[in-house]
C-alpha positions as CSV (number, residue, x, y, z in Angstrom):
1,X,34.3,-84.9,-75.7
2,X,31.3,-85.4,-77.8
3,X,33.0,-88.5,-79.5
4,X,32.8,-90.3,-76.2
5,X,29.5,-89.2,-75.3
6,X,28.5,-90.6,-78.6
7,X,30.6,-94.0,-78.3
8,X,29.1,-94.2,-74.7
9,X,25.7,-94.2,-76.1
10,X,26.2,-97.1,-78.7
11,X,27.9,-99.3,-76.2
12,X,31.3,-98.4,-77.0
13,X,31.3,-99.3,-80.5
14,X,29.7,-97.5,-83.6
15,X,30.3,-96.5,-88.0
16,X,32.0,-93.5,-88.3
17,X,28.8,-92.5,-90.4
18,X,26.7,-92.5,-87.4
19,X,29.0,-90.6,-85.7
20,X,29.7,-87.8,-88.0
21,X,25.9,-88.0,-88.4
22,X,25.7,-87.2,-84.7
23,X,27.7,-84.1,-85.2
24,X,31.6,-86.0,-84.1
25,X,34.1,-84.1,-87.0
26,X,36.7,-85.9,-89.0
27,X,38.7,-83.8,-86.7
28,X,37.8,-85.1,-83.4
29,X,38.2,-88.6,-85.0
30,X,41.4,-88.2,-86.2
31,X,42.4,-86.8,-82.4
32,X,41.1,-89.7,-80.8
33,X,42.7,-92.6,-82.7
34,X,45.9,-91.1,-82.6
35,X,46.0,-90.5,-79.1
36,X,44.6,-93.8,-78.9
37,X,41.9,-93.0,-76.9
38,X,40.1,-95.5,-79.5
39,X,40.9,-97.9,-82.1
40,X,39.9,-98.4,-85.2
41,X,38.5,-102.0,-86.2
42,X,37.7,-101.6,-89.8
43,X,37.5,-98.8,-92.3
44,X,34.4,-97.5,-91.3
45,X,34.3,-98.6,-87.8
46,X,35.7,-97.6,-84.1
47,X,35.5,-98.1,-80.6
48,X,36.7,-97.8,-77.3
49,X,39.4,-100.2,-76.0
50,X,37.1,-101.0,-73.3
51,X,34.6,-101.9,-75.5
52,X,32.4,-105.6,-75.4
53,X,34.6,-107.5,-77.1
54,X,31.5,-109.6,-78.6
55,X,30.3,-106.0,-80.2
56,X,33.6,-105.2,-81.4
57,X,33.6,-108.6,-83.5
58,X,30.2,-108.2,-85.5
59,X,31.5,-104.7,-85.9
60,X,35.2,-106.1,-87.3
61,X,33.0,-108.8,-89.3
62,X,30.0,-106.9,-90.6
63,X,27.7,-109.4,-88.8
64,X,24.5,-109.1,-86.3
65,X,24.6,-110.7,-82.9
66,X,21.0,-112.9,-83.5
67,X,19.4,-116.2,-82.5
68,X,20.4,-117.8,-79.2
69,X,23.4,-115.6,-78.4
70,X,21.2,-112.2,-78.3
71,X,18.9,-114.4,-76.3
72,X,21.3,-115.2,-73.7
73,X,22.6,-111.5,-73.7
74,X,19.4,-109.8,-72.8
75,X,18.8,-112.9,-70.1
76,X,16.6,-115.3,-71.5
77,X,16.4,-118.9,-70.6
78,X,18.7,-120.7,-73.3
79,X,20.2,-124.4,-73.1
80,X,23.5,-122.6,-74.4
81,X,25.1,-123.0,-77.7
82,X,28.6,-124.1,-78.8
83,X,29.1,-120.9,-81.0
84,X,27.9,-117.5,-81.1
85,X,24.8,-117.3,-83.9
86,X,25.0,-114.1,-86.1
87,X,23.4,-112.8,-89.1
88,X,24.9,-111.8,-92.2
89,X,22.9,-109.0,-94.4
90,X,20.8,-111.0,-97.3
91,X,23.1,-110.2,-100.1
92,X,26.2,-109.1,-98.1
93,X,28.9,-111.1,-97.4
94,X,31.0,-112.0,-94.0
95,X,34.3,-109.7,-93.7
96,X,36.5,-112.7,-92.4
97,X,36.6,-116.1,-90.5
98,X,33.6,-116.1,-88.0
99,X,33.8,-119.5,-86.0
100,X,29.9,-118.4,-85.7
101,X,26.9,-120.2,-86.8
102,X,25.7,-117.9,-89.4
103,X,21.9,-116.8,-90.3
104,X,21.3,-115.9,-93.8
105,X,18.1,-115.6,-94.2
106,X,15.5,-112.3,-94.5
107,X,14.7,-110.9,-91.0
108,X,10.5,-110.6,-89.8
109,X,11.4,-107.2,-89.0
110,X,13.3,-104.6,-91.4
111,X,17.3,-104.4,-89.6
112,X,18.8,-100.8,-89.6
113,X,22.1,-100.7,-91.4
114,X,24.7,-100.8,-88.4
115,X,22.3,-102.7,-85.9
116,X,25.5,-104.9,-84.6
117,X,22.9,-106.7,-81.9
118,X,19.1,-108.0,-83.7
119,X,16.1,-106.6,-82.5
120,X,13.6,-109.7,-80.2
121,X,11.7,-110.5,-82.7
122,X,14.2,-111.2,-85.0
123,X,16.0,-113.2,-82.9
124,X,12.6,-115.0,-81.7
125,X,12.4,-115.5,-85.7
126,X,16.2,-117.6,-86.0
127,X,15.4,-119.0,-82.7
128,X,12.0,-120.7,-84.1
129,X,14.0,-122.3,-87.3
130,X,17.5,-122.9,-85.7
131,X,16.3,-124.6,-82.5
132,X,14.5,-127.9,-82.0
133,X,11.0,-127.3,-81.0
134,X,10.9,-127.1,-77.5
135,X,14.3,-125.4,-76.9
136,X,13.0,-122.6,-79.1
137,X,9.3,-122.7,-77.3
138,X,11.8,-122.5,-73.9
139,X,13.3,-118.9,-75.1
140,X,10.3,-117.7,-76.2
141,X,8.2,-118.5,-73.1
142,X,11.2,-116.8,-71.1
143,X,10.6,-114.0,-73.2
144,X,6.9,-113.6,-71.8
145,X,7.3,-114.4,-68.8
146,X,10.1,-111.4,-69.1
147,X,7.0,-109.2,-70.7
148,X,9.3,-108.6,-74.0
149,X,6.9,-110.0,-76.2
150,X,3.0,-109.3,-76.6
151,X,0.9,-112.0,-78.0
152,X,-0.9,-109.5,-80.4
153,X,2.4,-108.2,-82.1
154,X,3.4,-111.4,-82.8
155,X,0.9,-112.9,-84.8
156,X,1.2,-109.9,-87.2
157,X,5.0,-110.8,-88.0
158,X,5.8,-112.5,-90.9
159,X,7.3,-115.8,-89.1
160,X,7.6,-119.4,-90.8
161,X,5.7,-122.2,-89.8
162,X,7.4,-122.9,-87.0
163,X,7.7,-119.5,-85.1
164,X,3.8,-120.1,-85.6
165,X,3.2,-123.4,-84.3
166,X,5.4,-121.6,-81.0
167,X,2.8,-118.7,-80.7
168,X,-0.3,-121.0,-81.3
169,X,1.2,-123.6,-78.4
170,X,3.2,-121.5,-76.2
171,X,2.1,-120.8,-72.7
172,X,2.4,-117.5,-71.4
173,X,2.5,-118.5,-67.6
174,X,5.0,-120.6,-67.4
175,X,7.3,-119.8,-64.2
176,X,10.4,-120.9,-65.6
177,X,12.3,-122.8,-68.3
178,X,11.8,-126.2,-67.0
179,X,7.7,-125.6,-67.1
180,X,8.3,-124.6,-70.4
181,X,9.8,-128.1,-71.5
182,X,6.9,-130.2,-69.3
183,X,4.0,-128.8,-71.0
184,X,4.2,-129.6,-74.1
185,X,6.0,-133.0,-73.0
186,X,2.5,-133.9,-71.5
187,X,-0.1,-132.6,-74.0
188,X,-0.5,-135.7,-75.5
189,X,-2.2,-136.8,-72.4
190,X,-4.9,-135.4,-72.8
191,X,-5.6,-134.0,-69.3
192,X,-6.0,-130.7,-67.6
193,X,-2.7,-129.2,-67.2
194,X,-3.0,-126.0,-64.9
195,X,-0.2,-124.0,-64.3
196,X,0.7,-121.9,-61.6
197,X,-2.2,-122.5,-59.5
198,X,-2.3,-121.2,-55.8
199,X,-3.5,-124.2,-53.8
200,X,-2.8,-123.4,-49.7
201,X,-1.4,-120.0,-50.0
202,X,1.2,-121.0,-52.2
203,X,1.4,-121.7,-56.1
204,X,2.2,-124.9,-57.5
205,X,4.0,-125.1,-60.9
206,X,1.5,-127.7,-63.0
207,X,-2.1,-128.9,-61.7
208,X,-2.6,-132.5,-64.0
209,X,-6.2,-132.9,-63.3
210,X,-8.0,-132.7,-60.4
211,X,-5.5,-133.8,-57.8
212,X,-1.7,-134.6,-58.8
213,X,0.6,-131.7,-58.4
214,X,4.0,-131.4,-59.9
215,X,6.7,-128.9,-58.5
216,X,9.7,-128.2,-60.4
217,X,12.9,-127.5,-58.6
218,X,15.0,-125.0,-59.9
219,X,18.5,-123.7,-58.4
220,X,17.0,-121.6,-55.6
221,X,15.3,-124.6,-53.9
222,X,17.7,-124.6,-50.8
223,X,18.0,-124.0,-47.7
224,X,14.8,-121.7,-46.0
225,X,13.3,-122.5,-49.9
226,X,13.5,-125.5,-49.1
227,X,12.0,-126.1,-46.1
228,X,9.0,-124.0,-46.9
229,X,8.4,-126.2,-50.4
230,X,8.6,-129.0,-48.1
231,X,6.3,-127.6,-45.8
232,X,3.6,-127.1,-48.4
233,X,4.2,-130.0,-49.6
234,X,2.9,-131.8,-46.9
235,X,0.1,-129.3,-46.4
236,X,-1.1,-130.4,-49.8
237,X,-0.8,-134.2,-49.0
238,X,-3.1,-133.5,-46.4
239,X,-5.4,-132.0,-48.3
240,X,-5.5,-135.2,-50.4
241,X,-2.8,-134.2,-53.2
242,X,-0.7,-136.4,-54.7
243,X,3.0,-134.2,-55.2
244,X,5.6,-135.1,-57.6
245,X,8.6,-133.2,-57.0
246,X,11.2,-133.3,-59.6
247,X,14.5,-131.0,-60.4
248,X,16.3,-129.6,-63.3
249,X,18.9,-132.3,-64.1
250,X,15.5,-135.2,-64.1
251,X,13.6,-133.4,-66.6
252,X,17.2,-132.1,-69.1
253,X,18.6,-136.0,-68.3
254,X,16.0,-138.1,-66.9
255,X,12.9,-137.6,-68.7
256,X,11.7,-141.2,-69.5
257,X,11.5,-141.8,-65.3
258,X,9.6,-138.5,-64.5
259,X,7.1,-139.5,-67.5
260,X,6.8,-142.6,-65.6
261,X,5.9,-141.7,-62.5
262,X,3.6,-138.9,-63.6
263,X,1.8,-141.8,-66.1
264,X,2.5,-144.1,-62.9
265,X,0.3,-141.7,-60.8
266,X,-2.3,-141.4,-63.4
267,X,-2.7,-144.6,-63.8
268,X,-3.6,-145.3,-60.0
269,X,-6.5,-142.5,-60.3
270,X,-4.1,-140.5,-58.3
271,X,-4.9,-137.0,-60.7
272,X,-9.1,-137.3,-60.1
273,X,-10.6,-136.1,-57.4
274,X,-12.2,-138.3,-54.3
C-alpha cells in the first residue's frame, strides 16, 4: 500500500498534503482510517498507531521538536532537561497545552512547513540562547566530534552573539562532554592546554603545560579499561608526568576540589618541564 510506504518514509507520521502530494488518494486515506490501520491526530494530520509518540505530539500540536530534545534524539551529549523544547512557527500559534518549553523566535535556517523535528543548526541556534554557556558549548562540541557540523558552514549562519562566542571558543577535539566543560573552566589560566595528545602509545585527554596530564573518566573506565588507564598511568609517572585523574560526578559536582588540585599542581611547578 503506497500510503504505508509513504508513512514509513516520514517516520510514521506526516500532513495529508504531503501525502496526496506523494501520489496517496483521498481514497486510500479514507480506507486506511477506517480500517484503522491509522489514526488521525488533527485535521490535516495522520499516522500509524505505532508511531513515536514524541512525533505524533508536535504533529497533534503544530510544534517542532528543537533545542536540547532534538539534541538528545540524534545522540548528542546533553545534561538533560526537565521538558521537551519545541518551536512554534513565528507568527503561528500552539494547537493546545504543551507542558514544553517553547522557542519563539526566527530560525538561522529557513524551516519547511511540516518539519515536525528542526534541522542541527537550528537546534545548535536555541541551544546557544536557551542553555548556559558551557552546557551549550557541551552539545555543540558533541556535535563535532560527531562530524555533524563544519566549522566553515557555521560561521556563515546568522547566529546571535552567543552561538558566536561558541564557534569562536569551541574546541573541535574534544573526546567527550566532560573535556568539553574543563576547557574553558581552565582558560583563564593562561597555560598551554593540549588536548588529546598521544604521550606513550596512548592519548591523554588535556596536556596543561609541559608536564601535568589530566584524564577524565567517563562510564567505560572499568574493568580491562581500567587496568590499562592505570597502566599508562604509571608509564607516564615514570616518564616524569604528574597525572590527575578525575571522573564525571567531580567535575558535574565537585569542581571547586579538582580546580584545586590542578591550581595545587601548578603551583608546585608540577606542569613545566625538568
Amino acid at each position: 500500500m503506497k500510503l504505508l510506504r509513504e508513512l514509513d518514509a516520514r517516520h510514521g507520521v506526516a500532513a495529508t498534503d504531503d501525502l496526496r502530494d506523494a501520489g496517496v488518494t483521498r481514497h486510500e486515506l479514507r480506507r486506511a482510517l477506517c480500517t484503522e490501520s491509522v489514526i488521525r491526530l488533527r485535521r490535516g494530520w495522520i499516522a500509524l498507531p505505532s508511531a513515536d509518540p514524541m512525533l505524533q505530539r508536535a504533529a497533534t500540536l503544530g510544534v517542532t521538536i528543537t533545542c536540547v530534545t532534538r539534541a538528545e534524539r540524534i545522540g548528542l551529549w546533553t545534561f538533560g532537561a526537565p521538558d521537551p523544547h519545541v518551536a512554534a512557527p513565528p507568527k503561528g500559534r500552539v494547537l493546545g497545552t504543551t507542558g514544553a518549553h517553547v522557542h519563539w523566535g526566527q530560525p538561522v535556517s529557513p524551516r519547511p512547513r511540516h518539519a515536525l523535528e528542526d534541522s542541527l543548526a537550528n537546534a545548535l541556534g536555541y541551544i546557544a540562547s536557551c542553555q548556559p554557556y558551557e552546557r551549550a558549548l557541551v552539545v555543540w562540541e558533541s556535535a563535532a566530534r560527531k562530524d555533524l557540523i563544519a566549522r566553515d558552514i557555521l560561521r556563515r549562519l546568522p547566529f546571535g552573539p552567543q552561538a558566536r562566542r561558541i564557534i569562536a571558543e569551541m574546541s573541535w577535539f574534544s573526546d567527550s562532554g566532560l573535556e568539553s566543560v574543563v576547557i574553558p573552566r581552565l582558560r583563564w589560566l593562561n597555560l598551554p592546554l593540549r588536548q588529546q595528545v598521544w604521550i606513550a602509545r596512548h592519548r591523554v585527554d588535556l596536556l596543561i603545560g609541559d608536564r601535568l596530564v589530566l584524564q577524565i573518566d567517563g562510564g567505560h573506565h572499568v574493568d580491562a579499561q581500567r587496568l590499562s588507564d592505570n597502566e599508562h598511568d604509571a608509564v607516564l609517572r615514570l616518564m616524569g608526568y604528574h597525572v590527575i585523574r578525575v571522573g564525571y560526578r567531580q567535575i558535574v559536582d565537585d569542581w571547586p576540589r579538582v580546580q584545586e588540585l590542578i591550581l595545587s599542581a601548578v603551583a608546585q611547578g608540577l606542569h613545566l618541564a625538568a
